[in-house]
C-alpha positions as CSV (number, residue, x, y, z in Angstrom):
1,X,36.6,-61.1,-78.9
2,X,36.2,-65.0,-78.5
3,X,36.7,-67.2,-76.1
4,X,39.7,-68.2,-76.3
5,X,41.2,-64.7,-77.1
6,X,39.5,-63.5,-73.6
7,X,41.0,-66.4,-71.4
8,X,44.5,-66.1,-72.6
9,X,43.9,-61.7,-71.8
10,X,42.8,-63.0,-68.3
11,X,45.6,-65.0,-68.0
12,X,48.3,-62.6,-69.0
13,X,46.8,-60.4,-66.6
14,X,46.7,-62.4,-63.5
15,X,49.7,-64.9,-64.4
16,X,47.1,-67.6,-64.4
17,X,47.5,-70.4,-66.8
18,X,45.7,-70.3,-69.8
19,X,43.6,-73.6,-68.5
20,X,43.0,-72.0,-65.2
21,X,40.9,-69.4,-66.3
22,X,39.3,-71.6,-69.1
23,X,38.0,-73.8,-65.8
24,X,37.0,-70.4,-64.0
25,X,34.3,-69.7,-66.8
26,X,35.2,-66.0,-67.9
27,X,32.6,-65.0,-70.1
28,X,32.7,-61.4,-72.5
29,X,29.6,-59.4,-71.8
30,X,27.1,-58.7,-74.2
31,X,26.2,-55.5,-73.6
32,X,26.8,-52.8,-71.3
33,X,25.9,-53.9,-67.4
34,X,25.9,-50.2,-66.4
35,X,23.4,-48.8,-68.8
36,X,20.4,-49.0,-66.9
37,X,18.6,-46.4,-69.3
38,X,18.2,-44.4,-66.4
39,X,19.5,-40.6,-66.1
40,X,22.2,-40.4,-63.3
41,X,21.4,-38.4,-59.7
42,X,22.8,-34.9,-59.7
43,X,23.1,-35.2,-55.6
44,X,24.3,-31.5,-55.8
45,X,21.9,-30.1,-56.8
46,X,18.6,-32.2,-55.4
47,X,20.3,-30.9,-51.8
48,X,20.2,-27.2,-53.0
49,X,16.9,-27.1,-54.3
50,X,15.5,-28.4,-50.7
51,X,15.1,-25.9,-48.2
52,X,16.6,-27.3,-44.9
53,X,18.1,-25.3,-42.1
54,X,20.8,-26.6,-40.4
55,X,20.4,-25.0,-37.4
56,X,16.6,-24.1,-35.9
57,X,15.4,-21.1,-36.2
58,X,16.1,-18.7,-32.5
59,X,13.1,-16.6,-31.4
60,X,15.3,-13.4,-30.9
61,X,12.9,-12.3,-28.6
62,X,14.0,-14.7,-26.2
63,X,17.7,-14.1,-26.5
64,X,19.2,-13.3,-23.0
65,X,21.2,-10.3,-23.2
């Protein structure tokens, strides 16, 4: 995509003038921003393989009955 084909996309989209957005400096990207090379967090399952109680433990023992 050039330039020019980017700033006139911009501008279709926001209703900006072609100029406009030519002055705001849109730029394409050269490569993906989100590839970090790093493998993604699987939350759900780093939190089931600890071994936290909610809740202490109750010395039954103690229990009042």
């Amino acid at each position: 995509m050039t330039q020019n084909e980017l700033n006139r996309a911009v501008a279709s989209v926001t209703g900006e003038t072609v100029s406009e957005i030519s002055s705001r400096g849109f730029s394409p990207l050269s490569a993906d921003p989100y590839d970090s090379g790093l493998e993604p967090i699987d939350w759900d399952w780093l939190d089931q393989s600890r071994s936290v109680a909610v809740l202490p433990s109750r010395n039954l023992s103690r229990v009042p009955r």
